[in-house]
Structures are given as C-alpha cells and as structure tokens.
C-alpha positions as CSV (number, residue, x, y, z in Angstrom):
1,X,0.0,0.0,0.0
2,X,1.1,3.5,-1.0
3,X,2.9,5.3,2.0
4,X,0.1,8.3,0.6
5,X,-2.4,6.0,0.8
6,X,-4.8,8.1,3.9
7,X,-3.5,11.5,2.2
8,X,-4.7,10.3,-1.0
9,X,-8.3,8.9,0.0
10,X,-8.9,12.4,1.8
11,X,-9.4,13.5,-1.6
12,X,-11.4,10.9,-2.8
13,X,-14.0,10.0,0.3
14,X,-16.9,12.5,-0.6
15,X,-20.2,10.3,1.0
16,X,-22.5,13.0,-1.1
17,X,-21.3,10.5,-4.0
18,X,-21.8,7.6,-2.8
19,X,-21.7,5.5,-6.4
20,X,-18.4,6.8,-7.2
21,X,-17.3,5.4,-3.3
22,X,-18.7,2.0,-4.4
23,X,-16.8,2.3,-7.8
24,X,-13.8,3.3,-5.9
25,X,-13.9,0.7,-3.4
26,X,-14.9,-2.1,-6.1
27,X,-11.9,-1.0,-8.6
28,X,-9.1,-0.7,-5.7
29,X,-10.3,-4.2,-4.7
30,X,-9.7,-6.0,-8.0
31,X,-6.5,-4.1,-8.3
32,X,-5.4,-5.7,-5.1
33,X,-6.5,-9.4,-6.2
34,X,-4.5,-8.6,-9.4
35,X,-6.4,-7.4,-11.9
36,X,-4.4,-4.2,-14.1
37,X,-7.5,-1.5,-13.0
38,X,-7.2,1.6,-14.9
39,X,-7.3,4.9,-12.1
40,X,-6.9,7.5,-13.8
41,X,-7.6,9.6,-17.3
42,X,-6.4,12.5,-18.3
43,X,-7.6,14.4,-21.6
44,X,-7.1,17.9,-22.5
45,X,-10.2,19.6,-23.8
46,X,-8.2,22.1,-26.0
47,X,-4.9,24.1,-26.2
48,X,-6.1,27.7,-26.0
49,X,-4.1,29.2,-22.8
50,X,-3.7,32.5,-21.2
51,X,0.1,31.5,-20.4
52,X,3.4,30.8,-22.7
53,X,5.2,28.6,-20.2
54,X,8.2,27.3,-22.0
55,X,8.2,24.0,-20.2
56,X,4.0,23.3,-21.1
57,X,4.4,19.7,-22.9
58,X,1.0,21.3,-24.9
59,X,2.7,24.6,-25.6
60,X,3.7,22.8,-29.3
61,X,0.3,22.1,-30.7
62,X,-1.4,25.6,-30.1
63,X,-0.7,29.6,-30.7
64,X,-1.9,30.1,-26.7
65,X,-4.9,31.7,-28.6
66,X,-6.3,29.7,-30.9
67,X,-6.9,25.8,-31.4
68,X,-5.2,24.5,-34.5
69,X,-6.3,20.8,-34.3
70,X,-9.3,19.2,-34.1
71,X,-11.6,19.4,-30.2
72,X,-13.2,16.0,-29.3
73,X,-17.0,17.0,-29.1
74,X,-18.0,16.6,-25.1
75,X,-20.8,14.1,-26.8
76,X,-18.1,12.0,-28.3
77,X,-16.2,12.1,-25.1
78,X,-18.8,11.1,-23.3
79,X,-18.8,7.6,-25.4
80,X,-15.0,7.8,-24.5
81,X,-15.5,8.0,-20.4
82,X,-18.2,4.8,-21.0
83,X,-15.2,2.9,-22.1
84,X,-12.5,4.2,-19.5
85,X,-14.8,2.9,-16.9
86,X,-15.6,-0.3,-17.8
87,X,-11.9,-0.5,-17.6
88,X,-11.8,0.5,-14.3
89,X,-11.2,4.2,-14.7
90,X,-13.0,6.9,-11.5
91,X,-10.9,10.3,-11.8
92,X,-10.9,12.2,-15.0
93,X,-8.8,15.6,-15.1
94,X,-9.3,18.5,-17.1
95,X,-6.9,20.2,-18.9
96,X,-6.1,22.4,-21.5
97,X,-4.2,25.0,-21.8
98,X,-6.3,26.5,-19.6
99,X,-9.5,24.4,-19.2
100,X,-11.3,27.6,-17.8
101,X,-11.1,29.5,-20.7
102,X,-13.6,27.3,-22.5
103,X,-17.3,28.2,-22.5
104,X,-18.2,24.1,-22.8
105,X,-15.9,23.2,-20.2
106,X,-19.0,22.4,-18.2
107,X,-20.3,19.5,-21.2
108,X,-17.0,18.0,-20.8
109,X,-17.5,17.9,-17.1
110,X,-20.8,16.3,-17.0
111,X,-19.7,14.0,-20.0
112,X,-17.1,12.4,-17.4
113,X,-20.2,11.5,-15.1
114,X,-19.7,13.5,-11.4
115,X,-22.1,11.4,-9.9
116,X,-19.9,8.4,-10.7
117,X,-16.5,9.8,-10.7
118,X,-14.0,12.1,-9.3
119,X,-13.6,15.3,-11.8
120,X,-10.5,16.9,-11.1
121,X,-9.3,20.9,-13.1
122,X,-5.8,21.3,-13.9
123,X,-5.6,24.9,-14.0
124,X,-2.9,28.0,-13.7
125,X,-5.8,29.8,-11.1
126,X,-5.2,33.2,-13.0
127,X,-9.3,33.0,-13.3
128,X,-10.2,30.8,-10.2
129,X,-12.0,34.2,-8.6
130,X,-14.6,33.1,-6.0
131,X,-17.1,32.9,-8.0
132,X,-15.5,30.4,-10.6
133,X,-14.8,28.4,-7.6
134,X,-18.6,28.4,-6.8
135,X,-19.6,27.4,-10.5
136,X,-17.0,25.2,-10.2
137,X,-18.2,23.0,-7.5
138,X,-22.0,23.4,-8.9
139,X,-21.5,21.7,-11.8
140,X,-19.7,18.8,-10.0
141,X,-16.2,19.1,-10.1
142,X,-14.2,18.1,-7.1
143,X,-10.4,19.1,-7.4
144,X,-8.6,22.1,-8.8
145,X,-5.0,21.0,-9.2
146,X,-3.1,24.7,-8.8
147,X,-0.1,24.5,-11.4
148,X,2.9,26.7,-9.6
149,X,5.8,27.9,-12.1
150,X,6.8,30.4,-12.0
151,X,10.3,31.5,-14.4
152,X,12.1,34.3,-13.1
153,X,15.2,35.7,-14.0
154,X,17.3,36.4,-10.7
155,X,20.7,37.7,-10.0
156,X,22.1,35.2,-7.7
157,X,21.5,32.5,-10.5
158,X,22.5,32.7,-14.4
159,X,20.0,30.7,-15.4
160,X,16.1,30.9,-14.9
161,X,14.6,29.4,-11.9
162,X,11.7,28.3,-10.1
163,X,11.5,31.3,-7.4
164,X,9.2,33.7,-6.1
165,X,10.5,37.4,-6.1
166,X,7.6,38.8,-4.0
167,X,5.3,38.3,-1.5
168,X,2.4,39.5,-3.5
169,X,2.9,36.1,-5.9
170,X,2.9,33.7,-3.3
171,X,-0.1,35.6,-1.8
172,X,-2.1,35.3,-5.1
173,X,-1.5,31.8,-4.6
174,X,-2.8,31.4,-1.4
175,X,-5.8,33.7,-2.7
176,X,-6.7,31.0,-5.1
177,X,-6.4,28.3,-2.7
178,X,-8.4,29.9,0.1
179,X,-11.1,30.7,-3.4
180,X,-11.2,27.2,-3.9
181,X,-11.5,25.5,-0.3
182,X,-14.0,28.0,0.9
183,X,-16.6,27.0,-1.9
184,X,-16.2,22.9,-1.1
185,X,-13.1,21.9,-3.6
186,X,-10.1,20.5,-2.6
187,X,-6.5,21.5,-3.6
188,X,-3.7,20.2,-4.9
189,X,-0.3,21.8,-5.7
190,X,1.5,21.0,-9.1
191,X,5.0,21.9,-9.9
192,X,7.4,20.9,-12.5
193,X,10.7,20.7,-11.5
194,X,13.5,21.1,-13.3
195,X,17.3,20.9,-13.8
196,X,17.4,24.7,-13.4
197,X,15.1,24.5,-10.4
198,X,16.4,24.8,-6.4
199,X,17.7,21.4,-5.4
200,X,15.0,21.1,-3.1
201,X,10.9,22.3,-2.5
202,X,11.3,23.1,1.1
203,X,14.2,26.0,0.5
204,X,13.9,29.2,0.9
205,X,12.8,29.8,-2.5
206,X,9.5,28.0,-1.6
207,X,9.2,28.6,2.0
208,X,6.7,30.6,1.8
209,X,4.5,28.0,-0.3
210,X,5.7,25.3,1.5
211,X,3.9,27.1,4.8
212,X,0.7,27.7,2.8
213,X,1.1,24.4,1.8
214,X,1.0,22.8,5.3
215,X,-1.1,24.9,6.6
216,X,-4.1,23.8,4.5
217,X,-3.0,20.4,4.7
218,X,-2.2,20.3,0.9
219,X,-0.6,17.4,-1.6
220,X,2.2,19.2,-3.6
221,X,2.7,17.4,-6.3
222,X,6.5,17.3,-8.2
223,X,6.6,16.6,-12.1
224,X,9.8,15.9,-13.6
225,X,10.8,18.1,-16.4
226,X,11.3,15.8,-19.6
227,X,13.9,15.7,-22.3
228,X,17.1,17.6,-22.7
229,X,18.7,20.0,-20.4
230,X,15.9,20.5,-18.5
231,X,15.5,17.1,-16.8
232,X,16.5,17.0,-13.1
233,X,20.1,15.7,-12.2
234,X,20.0,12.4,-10.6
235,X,21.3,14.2,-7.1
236,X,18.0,16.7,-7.2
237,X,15.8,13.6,-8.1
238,X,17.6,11.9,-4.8
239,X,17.1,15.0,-3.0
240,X,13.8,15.2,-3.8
241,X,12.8,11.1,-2.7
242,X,14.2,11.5,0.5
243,X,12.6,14.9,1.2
244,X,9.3,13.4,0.3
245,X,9.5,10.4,3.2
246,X,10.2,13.3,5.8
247,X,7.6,15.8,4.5
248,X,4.5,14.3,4.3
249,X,3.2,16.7,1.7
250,X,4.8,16.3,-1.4
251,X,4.5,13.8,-3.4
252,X,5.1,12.4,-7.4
253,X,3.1,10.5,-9.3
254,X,4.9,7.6,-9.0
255,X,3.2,7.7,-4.7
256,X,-0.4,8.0,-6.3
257,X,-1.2,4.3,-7.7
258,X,-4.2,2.1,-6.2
259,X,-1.6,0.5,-4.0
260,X,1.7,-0.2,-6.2
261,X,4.6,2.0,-6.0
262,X,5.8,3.2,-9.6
263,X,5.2,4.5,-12.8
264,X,1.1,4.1,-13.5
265,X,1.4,5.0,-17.4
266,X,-0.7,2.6,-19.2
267,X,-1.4,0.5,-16.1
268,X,-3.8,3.1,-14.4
269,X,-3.1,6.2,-16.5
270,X,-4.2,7.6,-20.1
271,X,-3.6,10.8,-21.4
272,X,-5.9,11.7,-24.2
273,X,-5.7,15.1,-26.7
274,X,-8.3,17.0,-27.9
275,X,-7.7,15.4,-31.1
276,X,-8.6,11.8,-29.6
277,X,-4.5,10.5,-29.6
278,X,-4.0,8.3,-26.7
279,X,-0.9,8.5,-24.7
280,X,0.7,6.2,-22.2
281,X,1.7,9.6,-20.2
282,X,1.2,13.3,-21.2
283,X,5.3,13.6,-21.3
284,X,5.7,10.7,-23.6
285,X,4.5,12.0,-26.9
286,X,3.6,8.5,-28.4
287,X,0.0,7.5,-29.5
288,X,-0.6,4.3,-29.6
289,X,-4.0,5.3,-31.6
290,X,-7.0,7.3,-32.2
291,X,-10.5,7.0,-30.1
292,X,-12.0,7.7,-33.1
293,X,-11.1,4.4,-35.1
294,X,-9.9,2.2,-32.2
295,X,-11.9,1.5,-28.5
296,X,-9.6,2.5,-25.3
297,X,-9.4,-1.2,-24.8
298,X,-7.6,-2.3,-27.9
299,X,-5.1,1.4,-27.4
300,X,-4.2,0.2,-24.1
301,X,-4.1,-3.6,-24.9
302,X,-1.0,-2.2,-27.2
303,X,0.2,-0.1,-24.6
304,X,0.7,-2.8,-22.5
305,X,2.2,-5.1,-24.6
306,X,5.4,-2.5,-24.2
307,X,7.5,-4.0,-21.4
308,X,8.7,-0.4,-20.6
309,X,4.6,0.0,-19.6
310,X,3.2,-3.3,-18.7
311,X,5.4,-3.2,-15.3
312,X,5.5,-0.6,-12.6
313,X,8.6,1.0,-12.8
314,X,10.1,2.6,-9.9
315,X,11.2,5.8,-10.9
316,X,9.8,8.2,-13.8
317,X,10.3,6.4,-17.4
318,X,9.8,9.7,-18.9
319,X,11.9,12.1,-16.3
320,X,14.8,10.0,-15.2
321,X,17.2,7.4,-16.8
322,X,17.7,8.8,-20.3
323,X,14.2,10.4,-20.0
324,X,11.9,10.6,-23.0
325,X,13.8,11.0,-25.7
326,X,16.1,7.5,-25.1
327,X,12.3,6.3,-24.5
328,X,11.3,6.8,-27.6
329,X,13.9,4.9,-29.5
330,X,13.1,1.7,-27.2
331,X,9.5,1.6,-27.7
C-alpha cells in the first residue's frame, strides 16, 4: 500500500457521491487481487491558454490563442469515459491549456459523469476568482489542481529558476487556494521541477508555499521536467525522494497508484488530446492510436504489450534514466 495511501483517499472519500465510493472501493479491490485496473484519465479539452510557459508539454500544438487541431465533441467524449470505466477508470482531469477559458468546459464535465467519478481541473488559477470556484463546485467538479511555475530571471543565478521574487505572488496563490476550499473543492499543488530548479521544495525559495502548503494540509505534487537539459540531475531527483519520506506533503506520481509503488502509465493512467491520440503519459508523446477508429481497450491492450509500460517502474520512465527522448527509440 502506497505510503500516501490516507492523504490520498482524503481527496477521494466525498459520502454526497456515494456510487463513485462504491466504484472506488470495487476497482481498488480487483487491483489488489490482481487485476491491471485503470485509475486514472487525463484528456485535454483544448490548447487555448492565457500562459506561454516554456516548459507546457502542450505549448507545441497551439498559438496560446487559438486551437489548431481538431476538439473531441464533449458528446463523443462522453462515449470515451463509458469505455475508461468499464476499464476501471473513477478520476478524470481536465486540462487544456487553460481548461477555464472554454465556455463548454461544463459539457466536458458532465460527459465524465460527477455522480460516478472524481472530476478533477488542472488549471494556472489566474481565473479561479470566488465565483468560478462556486460554478465550479456546482456543476460537480471536485479538485482544482493549482499549477505553480513560475520563471524568473534572478541575479544570484545565471539561469532561470523556479523562485518567487515577492510576497504579492505567493499571496495570489494562497488567494486561489483559500477561493477554492471556501466553496467545497479540494487543492492540490503541481509543480514541475527542473534541472534549473532549487535542489530542493522546502528551501527558501519556496518557504513561503511550503507554509501555505501545510497549513491547509495540501498534496504538492513534483513533475519531472522531460527531455534535454531541462530534466532534473539524478542528485535533485535523490534529494527530492528522501525529502518526500520526511515531509509528508509532497508527493510524485509515481506515490499515487491504487496500492503499487511506480510509474502508472498505461497500467492506471491515459492521457488523451483534444484530437482523440492516446498517450501512455502526457510527457511521452507516443499515440498508440486514435478514439475515433480504435476503443480504449484495444489502445491500451497495445500499450501494455510495451515491457517499458506493462510493469511498474520505480522511478519516472519519462523524467529520469535517459528520459523521453532515449524512451522513444526503445518503444
């Protein structure tokens, strides 16, 4: 069982749902007789964003204006939640871009079912005012997941860095967290970290979060940058593992499996685009097909056939080890 096992249920246990507790409690109980559940789906809605962060793994497929490609209809997604489930599948996230910037984001919400699952926002918060919070929990979603990175240049360092310069950014922050919790959502904290990034979450670059952090009793969750010079070194990675077992708070994905300890892609996680490409992992840019000529079933019955995906690794295929780009030639 997952060391985050109680911080993770905190998130899930809502008794106003209580057929998505029953789906919860069936799924984790065939994953723990053996069966490969899926957990967890992940599909941006579009690519339209109010931000132009270099690192965004979606910043390649969109103008941060426009949509170029193709948008999945919320009717046709709905079709595509139908099969997610029946393969075990309870938390859908939202993304984009910036999910809150489209007017149908609620039919994508109620095409992913509240009453039956968890509906989580991936979101930078520059819109979560109080009264998108209050929408927000009215049309059933459950999580906003807070995306902190912020890229300043500073002149103790040569290179950009993951820092906050002022004590009106981190309070913006803890604006849209207070926003969200005081209309009924929970909160989680995402991050990417990366090579140019401080060593470590609790420094006094992000003591100031950190405290915001514990004092709502948050998950802060660490994503490894992907490719290139930007992944982490191994020693920040290391740093990062053993800071995690002494502060209770952070966590990666690789802590947030039914029970398992390791990389979920495939095994409990999809990533699906707008367009309907299915991805092992949002950071491993390899469709393994199309959910509009091929059910979920058959995409991840290829997936799996991957070694690299049908076991849980433990540590991040795409962020450590050679990272995506040695990934890519294996698979």
């Amino acid at each position: 069982m997952s060391k985050y096992f109680t911080r993770n249920f905190r998130y899930v246990w809502n008794p106003k749902k209580p057929l998505m507790m029953m789906r919860v409690a069936w799924n984790y109980f065939l994953s723990l007789i053996g069966f490969m559940r899926l957990r967890y789906v992940d599909t941006s809605i579009g690519y339209r964003c109010n931000s132009n962060c270099k690192h965004c793994f979606n910043n390649r497929e969109g103008d941060g204006i426009n949509d170029k490609c193709y948008r999945m209809p919320p009717t046709f997604f709905s079709g595509v939640v139908n099969q997610c489930m029946r393969l075990g599948a309870v938390n859908f996230s939202l993304q984009g871009g910036e999910p809150l910037l489209y007017r149908d984001l609620e039919e994508y919400v109620k095409a992913a079912k509240p009453h039956l699952n968890l509906i989580s926002i991936s979101t930078n918060g520059k819109l979560l005012t109080p009264q998108k919070c209050k929408w927000l929990k009215k049309i059933g979603v459950d999580i906003v997941t807070i995306s902190v990175d912020k890229f300043h240049k500073n002149h103790h360092f040569k290179e950009h860095i993951d820092i906050f310069e002022t004590d009106e950014e981190i309070e913006s922050y803890h604006q849209m967290i207070v926003n969200a919790l005081a209309y009924g959502l929970k909160v989680t904290v995402s991050t990417v970290w990366t090579s140019e990034s401080d060593k470590e979450p609790t420094s006094k670059h992000y003591e100031k979060l950190s405290e915001v952090i514990e004092r709502y009793n948050l998950i802060w969750n660490i994503i490894y940058a992907t490719g290139g010079n930007n992944m982490c070194t191994p020693y920040q990675i290391e740093y990062l593992k053993q800071t995690s077992k002494k502060w209770p708070y952070l966590r990666t994905d690789l802590d947030a499996n039914w029970h398992k300890y390791g990389c979920g892609a495939a095994k409990e996680i999809l990533y699906i685009k707008p367009t309907g490409d299915v991805l092992a992992c949002p950071f491993i840019d390899v469709p393994f097909g199309n959910v509009r000529d091929k059910s979920i079933k058959k995409i991840r019955s290829k997936m799996l056939e991957e070694k690299i995906f049908s076991e849980y690794q433990d540590y991040c295929i795409a962020g450590e080890k050679g990272g995506v780009f040695k990934l890519i030639t294996e698979i």
